[in-house]
MDTraj code that builds the backbone (N, CA, C; nanometers):
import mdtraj as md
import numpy as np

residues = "UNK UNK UNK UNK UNK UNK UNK UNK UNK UNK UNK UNK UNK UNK UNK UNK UNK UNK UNK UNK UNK UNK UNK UNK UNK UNK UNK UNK UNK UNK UNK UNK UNK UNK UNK UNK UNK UNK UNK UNK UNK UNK UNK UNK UNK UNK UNK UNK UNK UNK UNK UNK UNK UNK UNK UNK UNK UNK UNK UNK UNK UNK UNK UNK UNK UNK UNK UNK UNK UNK UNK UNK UNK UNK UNK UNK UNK UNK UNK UNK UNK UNK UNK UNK UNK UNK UNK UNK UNK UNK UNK UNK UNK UNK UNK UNK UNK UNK UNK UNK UNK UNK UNK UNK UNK UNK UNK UNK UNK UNK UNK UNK UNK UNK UNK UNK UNK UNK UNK UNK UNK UNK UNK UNK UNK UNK UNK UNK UNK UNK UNK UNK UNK UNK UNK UNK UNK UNK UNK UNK UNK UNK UNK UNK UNK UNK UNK UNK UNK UNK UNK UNK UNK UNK UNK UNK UNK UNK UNK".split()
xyz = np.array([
    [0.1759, -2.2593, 2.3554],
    [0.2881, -2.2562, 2.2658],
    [0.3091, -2.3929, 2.2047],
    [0.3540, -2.4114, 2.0815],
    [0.3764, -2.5095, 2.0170],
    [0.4659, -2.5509, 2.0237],
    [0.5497, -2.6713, 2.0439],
    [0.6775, -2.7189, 2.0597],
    [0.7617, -2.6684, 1.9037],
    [0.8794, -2.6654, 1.9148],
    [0.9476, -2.6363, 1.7796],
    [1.0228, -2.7559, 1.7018],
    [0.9591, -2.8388, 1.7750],
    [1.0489, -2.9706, 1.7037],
    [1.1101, -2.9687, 1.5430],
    [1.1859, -3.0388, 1.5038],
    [1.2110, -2.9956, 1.3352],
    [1.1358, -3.1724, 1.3022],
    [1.1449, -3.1393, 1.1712],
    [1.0902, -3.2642, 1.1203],
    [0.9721, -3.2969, 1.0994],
    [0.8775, -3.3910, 1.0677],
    [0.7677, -3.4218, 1.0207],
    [0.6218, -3.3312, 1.1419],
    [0.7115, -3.4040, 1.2681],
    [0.6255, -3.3790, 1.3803],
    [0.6156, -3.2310, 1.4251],
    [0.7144, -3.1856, 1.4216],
    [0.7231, -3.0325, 1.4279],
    [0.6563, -2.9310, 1.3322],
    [0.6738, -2.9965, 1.1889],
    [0.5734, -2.9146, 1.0900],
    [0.4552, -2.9838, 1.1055],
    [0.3954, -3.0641, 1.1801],
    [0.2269, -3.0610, 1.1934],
    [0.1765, -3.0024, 1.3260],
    [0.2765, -3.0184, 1.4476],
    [0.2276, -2.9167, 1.4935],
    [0.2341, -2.7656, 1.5030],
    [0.3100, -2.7394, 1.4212],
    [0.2834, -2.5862, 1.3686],
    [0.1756, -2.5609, 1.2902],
    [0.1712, -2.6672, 1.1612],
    [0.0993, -2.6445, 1.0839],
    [-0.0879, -2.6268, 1.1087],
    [-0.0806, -2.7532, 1.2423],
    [-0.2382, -2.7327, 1.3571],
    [-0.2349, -2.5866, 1.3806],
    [-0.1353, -2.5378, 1.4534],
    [-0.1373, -2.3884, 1.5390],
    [-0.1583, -2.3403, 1.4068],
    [-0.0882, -2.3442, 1.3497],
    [-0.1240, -2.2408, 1.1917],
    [-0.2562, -2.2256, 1.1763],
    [-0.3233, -2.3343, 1.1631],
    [-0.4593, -2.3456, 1.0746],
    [-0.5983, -2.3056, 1.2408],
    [-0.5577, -2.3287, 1.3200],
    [-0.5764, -2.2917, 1.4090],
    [-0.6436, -2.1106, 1.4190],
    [-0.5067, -2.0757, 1.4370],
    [-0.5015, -1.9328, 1.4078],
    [-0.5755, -1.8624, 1.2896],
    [-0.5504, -1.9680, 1.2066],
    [-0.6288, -1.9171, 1.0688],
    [-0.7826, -1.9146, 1.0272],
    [-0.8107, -1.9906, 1.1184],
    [-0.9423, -2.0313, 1.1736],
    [-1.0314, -1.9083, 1.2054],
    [-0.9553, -1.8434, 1.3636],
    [-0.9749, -1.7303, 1.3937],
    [-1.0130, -1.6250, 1.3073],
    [-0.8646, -1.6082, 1.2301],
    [-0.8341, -1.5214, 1.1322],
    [-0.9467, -1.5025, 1.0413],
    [-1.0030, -1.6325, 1.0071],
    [-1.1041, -1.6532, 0.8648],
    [-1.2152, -1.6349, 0.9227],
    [-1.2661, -1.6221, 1.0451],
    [-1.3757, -1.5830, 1.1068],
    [-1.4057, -1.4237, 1.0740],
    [-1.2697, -1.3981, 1.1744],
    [-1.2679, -1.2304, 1.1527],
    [-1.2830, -1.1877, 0.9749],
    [-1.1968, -1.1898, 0.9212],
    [-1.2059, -1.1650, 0.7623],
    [-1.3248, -1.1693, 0.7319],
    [-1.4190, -1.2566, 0.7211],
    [-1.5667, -1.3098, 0.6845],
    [-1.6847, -1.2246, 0.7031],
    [-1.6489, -1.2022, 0.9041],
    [-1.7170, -1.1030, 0.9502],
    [-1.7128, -0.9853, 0.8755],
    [-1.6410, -0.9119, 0.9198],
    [-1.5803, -0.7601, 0.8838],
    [-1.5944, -0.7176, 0.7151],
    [-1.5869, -0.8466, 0.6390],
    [-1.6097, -0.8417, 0.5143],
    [-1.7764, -0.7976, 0.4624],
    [-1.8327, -0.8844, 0.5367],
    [-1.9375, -0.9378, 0.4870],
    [-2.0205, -0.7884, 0.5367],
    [-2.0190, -0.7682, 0.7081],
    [-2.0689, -0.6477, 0.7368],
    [-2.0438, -0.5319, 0.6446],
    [-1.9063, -0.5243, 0.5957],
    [-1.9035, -0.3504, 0.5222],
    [-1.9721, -0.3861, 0.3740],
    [-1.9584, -0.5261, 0.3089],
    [-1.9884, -0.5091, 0.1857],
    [-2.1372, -0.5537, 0.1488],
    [-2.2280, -0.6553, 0.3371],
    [-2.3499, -0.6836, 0.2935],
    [-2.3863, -0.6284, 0.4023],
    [-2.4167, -0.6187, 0.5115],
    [-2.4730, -0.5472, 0.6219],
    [-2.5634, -0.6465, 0.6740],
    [-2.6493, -0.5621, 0.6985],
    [-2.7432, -0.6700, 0.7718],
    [-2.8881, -0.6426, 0.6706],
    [-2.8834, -0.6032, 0.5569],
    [-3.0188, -0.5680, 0.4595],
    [-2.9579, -0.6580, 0.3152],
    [-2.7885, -0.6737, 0.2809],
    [-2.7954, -0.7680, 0.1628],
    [-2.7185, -0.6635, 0.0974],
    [-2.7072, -0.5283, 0.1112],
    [-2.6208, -0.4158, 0.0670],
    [-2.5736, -0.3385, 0.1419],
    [-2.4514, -0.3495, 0.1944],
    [-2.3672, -0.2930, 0.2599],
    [-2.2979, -0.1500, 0.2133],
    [-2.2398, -0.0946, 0.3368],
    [-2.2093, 0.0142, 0.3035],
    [-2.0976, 0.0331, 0.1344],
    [-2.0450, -0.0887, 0.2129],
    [-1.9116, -0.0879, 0.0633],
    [-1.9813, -0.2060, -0.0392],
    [-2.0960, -0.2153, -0.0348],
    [-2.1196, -0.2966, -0.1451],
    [-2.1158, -0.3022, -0.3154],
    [-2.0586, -0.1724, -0.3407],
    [-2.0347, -0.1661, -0.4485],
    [-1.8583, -0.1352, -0.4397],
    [-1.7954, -0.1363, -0.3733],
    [-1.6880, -0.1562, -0.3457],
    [-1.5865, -0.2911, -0.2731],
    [-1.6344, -0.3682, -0.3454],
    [-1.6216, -0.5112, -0.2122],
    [-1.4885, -0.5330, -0.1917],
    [-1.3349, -0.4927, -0.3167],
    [-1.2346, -0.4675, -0.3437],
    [-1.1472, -0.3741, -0.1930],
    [-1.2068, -0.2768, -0.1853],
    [-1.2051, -0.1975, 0.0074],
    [-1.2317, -0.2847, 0.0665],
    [-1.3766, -0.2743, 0.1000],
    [-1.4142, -0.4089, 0.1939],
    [-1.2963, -0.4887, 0.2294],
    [-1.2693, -0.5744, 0.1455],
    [-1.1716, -0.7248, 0.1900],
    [-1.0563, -0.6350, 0.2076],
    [-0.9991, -0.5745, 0.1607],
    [-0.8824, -0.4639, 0.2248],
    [-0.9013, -0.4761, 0.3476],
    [-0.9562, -0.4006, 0.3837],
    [-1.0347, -0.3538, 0.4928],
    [-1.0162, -0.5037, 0.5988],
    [-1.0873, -0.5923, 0.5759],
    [-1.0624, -0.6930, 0.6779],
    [-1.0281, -0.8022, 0.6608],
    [-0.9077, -0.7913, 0.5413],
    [-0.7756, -0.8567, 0.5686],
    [-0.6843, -0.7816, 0.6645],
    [-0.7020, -0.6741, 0.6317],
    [-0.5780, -0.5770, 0.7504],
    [-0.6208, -0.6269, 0.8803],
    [-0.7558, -0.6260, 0.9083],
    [-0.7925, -0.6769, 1.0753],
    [-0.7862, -0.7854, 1.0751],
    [-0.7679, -0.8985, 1.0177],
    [-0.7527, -1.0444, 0.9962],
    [-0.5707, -1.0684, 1.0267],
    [-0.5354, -0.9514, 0.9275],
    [-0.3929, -0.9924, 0.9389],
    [-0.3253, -0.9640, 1.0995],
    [-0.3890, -0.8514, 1.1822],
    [-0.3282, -0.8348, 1.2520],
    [-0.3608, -0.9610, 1.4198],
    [-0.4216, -1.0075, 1.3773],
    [-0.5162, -1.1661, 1.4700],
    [-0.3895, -1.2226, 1.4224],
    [-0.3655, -1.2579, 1.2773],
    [-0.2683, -1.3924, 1.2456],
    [-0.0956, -1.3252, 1.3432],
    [-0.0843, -1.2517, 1.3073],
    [0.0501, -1.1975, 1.3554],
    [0.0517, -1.2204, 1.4912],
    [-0.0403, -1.2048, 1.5868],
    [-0.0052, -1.2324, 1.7431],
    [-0.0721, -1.3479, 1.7359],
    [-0.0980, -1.4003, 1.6803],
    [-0.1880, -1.6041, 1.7362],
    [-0.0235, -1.6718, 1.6768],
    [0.0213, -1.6127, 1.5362],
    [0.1032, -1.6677, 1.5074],
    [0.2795, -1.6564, 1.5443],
    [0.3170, -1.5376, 1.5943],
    [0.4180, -1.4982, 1.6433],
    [0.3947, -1.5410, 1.7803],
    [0.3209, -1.5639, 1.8706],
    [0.3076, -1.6475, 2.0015],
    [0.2618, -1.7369, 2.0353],
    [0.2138, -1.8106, 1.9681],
    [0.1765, -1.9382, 1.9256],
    [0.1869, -2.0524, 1.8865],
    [0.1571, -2.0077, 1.7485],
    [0.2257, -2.1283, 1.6169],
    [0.3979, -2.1263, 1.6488],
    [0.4971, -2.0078, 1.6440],
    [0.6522, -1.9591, 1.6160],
    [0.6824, -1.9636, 1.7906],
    [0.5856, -1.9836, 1.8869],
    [0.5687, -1.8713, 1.9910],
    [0.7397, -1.9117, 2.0714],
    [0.7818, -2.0732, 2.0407],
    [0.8665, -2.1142, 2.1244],
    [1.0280, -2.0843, 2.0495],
    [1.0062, -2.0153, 1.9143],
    [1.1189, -1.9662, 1.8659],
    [1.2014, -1.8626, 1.8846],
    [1.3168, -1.8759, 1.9347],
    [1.3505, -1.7539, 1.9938],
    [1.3807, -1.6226, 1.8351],
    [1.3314, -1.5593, 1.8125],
    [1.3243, -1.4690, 1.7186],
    [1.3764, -1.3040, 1.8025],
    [1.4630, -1.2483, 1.7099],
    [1.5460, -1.1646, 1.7668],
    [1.4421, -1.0248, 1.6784],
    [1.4072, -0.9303, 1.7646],
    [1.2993, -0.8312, 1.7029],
    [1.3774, -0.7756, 1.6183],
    [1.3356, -0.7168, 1.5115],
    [1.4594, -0.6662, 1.4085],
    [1.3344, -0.5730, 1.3085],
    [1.3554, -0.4910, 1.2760],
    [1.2332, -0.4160, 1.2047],
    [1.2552, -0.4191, 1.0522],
    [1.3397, -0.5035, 1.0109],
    [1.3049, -0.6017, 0.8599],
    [1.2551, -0.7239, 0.8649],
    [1.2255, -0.7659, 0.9764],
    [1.1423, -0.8926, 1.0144],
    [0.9881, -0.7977, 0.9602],
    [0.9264, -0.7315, 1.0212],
    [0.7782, -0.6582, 1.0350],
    [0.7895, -0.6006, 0.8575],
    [0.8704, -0.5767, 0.8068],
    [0.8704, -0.4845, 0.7015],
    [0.8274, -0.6692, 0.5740],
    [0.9022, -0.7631, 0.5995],
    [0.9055, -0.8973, 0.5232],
    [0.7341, -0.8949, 0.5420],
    [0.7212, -0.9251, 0.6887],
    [0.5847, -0.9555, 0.7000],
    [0.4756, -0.9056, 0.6524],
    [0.5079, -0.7510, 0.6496],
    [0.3920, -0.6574, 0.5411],
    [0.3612, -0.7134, 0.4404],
    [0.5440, -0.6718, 0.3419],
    [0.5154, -0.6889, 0.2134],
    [0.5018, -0.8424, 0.1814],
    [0.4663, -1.0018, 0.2995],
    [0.4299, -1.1585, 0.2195],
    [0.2784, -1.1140, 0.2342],
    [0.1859, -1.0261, 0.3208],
    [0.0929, -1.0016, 0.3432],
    [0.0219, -0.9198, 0.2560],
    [0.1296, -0.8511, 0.2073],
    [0.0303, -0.7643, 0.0431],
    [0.0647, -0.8584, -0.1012],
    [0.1441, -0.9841, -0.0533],
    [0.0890, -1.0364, -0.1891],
    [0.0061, -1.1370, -0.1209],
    [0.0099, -1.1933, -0.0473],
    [-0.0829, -1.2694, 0.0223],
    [-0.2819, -1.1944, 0.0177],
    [-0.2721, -1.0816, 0.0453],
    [-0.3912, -0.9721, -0.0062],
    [-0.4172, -1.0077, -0.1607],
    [-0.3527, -0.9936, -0.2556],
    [-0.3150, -0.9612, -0.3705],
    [-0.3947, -1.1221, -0.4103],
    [-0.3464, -1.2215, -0.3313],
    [-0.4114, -1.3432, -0.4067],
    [-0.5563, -1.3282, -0.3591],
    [-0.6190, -1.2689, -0.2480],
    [-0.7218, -1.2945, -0.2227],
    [-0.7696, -1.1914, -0.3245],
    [-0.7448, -1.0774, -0.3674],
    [-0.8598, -0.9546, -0.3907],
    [-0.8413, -0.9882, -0.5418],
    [-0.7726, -1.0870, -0.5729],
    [-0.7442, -1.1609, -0.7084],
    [-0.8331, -1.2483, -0.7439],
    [-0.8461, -1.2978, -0.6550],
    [-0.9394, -1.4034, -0.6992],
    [-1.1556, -1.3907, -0.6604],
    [-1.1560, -1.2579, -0.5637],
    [-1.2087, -1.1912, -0.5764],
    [-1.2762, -1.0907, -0.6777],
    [-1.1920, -1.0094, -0.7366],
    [-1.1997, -0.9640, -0.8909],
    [-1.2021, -0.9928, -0.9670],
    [-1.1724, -1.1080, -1.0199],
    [-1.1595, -1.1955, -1.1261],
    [-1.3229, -1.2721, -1.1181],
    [-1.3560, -1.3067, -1.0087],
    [-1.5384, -1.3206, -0.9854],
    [-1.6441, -1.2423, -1.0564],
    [-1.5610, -1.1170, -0.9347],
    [-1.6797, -1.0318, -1.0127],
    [-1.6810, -0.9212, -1.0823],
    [-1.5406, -0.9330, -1.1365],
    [-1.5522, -0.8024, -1.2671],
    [-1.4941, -0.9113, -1.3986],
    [-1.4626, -1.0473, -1.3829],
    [-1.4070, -1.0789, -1.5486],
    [-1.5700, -1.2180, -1.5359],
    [-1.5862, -1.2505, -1.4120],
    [-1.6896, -1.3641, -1.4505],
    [-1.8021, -1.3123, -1.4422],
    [-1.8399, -1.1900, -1.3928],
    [-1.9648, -1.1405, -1.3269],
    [-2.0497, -1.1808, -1.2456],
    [-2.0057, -1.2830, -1.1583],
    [-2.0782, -1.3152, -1.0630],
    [-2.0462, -1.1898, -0.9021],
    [-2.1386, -1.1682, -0.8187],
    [-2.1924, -1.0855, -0.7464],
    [-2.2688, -1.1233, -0.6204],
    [-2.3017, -1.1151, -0.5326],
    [-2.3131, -1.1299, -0.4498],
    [-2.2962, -1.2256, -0.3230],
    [-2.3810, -1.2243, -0.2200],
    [-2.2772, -1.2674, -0.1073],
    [-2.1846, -1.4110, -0.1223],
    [-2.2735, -1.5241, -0.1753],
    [-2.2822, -1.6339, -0.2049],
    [-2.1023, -1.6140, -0.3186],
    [-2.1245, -1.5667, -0.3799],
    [-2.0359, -1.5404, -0.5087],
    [-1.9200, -1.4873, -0.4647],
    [-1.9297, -1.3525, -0.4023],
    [-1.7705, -1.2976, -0.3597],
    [-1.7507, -1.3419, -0.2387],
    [-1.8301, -1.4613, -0.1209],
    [-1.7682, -1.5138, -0.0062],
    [-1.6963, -1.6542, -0.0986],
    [-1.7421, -1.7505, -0.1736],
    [-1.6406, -1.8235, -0.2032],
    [-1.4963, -1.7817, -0.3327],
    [-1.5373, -1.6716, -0.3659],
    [-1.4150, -1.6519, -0.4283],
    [-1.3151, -1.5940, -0.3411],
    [-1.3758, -1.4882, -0.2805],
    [-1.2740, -1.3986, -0.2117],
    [-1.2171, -1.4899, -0.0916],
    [-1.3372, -1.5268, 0.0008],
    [-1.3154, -1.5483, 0.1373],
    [-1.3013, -1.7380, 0.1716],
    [-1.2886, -1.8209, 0.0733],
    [-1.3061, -1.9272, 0.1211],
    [-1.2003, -1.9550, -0.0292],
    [-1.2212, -1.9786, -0.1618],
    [-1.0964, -2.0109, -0.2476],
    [-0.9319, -1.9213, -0.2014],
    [-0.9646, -1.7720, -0.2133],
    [-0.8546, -1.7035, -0.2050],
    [-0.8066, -1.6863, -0.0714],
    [-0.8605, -1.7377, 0.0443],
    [-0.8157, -1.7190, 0.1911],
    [-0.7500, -1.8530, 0.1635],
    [-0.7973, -1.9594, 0.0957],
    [-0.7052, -2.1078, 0.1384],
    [-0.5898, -2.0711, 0.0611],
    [-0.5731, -2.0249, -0.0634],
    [-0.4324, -1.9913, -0.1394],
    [-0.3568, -1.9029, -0.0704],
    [-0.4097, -1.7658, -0.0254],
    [-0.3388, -1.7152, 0.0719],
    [-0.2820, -1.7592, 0.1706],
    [-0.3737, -1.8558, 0.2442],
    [-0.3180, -1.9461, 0.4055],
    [-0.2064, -2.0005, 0.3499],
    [-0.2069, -2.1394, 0.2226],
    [-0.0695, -2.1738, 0.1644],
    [0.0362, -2.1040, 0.2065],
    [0.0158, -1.9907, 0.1022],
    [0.0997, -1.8961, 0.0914],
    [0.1852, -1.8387, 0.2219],
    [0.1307, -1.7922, 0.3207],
    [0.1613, -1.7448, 0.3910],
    [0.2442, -1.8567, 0.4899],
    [0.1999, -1.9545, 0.5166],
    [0.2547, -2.0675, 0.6026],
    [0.3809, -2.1038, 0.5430],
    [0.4060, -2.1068, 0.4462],
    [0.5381, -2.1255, 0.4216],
    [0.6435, -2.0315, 0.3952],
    [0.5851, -1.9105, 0.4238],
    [0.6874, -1.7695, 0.4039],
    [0.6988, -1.7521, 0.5081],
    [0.5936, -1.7552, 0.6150],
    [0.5931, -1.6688, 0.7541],
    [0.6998, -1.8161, 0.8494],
    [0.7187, -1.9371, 0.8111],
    [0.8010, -2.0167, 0.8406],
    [0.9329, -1.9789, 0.7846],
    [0.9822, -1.9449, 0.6766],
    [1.1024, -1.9433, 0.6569],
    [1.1312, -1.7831, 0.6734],
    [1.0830, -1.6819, 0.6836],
    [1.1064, -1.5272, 0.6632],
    [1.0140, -1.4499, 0.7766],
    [0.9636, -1.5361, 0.8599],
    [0.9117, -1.4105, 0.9173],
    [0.9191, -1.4898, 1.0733],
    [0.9195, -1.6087, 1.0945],
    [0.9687, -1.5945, 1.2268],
    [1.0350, -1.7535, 1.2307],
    [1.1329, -1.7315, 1.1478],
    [1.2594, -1.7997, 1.1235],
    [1.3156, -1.8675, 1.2937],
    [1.3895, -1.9359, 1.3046],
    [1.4267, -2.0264, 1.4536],
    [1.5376, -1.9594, 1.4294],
    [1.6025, -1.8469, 1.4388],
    [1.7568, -1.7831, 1.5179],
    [1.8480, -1.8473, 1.5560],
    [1.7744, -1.9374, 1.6849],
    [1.9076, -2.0237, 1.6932],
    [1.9474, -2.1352, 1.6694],
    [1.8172, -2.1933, 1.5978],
    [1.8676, -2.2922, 1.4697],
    [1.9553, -2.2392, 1.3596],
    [1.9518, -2.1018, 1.3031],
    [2.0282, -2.0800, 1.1945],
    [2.1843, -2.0475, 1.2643],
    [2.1819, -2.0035, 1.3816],
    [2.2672, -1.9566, 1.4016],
    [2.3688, -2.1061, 1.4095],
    [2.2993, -2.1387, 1.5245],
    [2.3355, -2.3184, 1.4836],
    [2.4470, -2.3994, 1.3807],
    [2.3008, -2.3991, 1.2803],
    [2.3637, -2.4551, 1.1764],
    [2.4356, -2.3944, 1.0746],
    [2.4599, -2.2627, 1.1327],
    [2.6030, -2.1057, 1.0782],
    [2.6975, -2.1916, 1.1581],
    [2.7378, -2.2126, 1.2420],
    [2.8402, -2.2832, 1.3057],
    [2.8861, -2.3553, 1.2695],
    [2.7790, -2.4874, 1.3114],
    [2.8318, -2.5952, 1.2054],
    [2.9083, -2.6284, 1.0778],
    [2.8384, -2.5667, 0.9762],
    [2.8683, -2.5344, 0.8806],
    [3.0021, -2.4164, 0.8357],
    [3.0675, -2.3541, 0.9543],
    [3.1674, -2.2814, 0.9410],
    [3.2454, -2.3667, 0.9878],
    [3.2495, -2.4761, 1.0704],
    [3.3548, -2.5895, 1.1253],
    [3.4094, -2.5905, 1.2313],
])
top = md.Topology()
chain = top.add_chain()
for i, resn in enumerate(residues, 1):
    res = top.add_residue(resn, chain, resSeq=i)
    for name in ("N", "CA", "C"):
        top.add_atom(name, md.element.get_by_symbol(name[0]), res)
traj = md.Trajectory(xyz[None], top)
């Protein structure tokens, strides 16, 4: 577990556990990608679908980041389970998707570049780092928020 300190020191060691996790995460994605859309011959089952594909294992990617990162990176935050917490987390995760299969498509249906070489750095190495951005600073303020820091500084701030 990561300490929750606030301040400089506290957002780098989250931000380690973050990238950490993401690490993992970008392993899995890569894998799972690469198998459905190149296989082990260079044409994969979804290789003319590579758009599924990364669907496909971002969902298994995403679900690695959610427990490395909800017990982990957040792990020492006391977070109160609430099922608009999971519902936030979906929908930063389908635009978080959205930047990867973006920058993915934009490869290889507006530039025409194609294969592995081509849709692993668009999809899986440009659009996974914009996504990671992305996500590290949403899944910090909206998805596993410090409770009793806010509650906290609700106090305070009421007098």
């Amino acid at each position: 577990m990561v300490s929750d300190r606030s301040g400089v020191v506290g957002l780098l060691q989250r931000g380690g556990a973050f990238l950490v996790v993401g690490g993992v995460a970008f392993v899995v994605d890569a894998l799972v990608f690469n198998l459905l859309a190149f296989g082990f011959t260079g044409i994969g089952l979804l290789y003319d679908l590579p758009l599924v594909a990364k669907v496909i294992a971002i969902t298994v990617a995403t679900v690695v980041t959610y427990v490395g990162n909800r017990y982990w990176t957040f792990g020492t935050r006391h977070i109160e389970r609430r099922l608009s917490r999971y519902v936030v987390f979906v929908l930063l995760n389908v635009v978080a998707m959205g930047i990867q299969l973006g920058c993915l498509a934009f490869s290889r249906y507006v530039l025409g570049f194609e294969g592995i070489v081509a849709d692993n750095i668009a999809g899986t190495f440009i659009g996974q780092a914009l996504a990671t951005l992305f996500r590290f600073f949403t899944y910090d303020r909206w998805v596993f928020p410090n409770d009793h820091e806010a509650a906290r500084n609700a106090a305070i701030e009421a007098g």
